[in-house]
N, C-alpha and C positions, 0 to 999 in steps of 0.2 A: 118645387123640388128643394130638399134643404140636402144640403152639404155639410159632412163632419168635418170640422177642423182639429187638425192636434194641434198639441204646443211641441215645438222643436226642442228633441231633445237632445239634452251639452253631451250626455256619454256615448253615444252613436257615434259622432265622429272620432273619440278620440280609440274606441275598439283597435283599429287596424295601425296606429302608430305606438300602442301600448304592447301589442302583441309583436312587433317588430323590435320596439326597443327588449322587450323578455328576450330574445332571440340573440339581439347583437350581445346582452348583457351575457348569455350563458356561453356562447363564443367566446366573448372575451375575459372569460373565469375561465375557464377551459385554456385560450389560448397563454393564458399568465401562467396559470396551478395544474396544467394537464401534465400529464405523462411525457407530453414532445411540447410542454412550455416551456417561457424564458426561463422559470425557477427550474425545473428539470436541466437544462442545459448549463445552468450555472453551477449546476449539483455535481453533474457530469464534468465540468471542467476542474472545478475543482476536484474530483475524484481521477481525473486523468493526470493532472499535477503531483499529485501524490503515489502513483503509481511510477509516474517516470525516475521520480525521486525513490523509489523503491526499486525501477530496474538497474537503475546506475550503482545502487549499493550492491548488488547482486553480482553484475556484471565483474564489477570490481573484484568482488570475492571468487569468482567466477576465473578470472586474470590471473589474480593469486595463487588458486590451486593448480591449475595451468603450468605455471611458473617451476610450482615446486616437484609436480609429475614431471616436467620436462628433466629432471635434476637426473628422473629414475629409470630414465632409457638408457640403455646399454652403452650408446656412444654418449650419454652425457654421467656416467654413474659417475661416482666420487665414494670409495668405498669408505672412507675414514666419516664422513657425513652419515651415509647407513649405517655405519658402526655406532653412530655417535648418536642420533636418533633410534635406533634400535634400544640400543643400552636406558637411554634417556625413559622410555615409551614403558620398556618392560623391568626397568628397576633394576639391573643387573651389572655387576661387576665383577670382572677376575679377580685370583685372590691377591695378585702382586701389584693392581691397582689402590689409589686412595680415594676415594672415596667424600664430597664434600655435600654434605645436603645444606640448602639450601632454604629449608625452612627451621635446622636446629635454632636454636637459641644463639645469642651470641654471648659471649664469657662464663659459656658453665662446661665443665669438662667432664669428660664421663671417664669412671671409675671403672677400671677394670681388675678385677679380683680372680 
């Protein structure tokens, strides 16, 4: 009776630790560069930093307008302020009024003929 022998072969055993490390390898590219990776989350913090620094400028400007609508309630008006923003807004002056702009020239006088 003869008997076949093989020769032992090297890549047989290393199959199922090759295929395991494929596995942890694409995990852990995934778990780095994924969508819910550490780089994602770093992306994310940094884009929440800049947001907040964006709502606090807002807010502020936010405060401000606030500020100035409070002026324009009935128990807080100040009509000489309306007057004075109005006039300012829409360019307008009475005629017994002077008049000073504010972007003429400075030392040239106007000829009146």
């Amino acid at each position: 009776m003869s008997t076949r022998q093989r020769k032992k072969s090297y890549i047989r055993p290393l199959i199922v630790p090759v295929i395991a490390l494929g596995f942890s390898g694409y995990f852990a590219w995934h778990g780095w560069h994924g969508s819910f990776g550490i780089e994602a989350r770093r992306q994310l913090a940094v884009e929440a930093e800049r947001l907040d620094g964006e709502l606090d400028k807002v807010k502020s400007e936010r405060r401000t307008i606030e500020r100035r609508v409070a002026l324009l309630r009935a128990a807080n008006l100040e009509s000489d302020m309306l007057d004075e923003r109005a006039r300012e807004i829409l360019g307008f002056a009475n005629s017994n009024e002077v008049a000073i702009v504010a972007t003429a020239p400075i030392g040239r006088t106007i000829n009146r003929n």
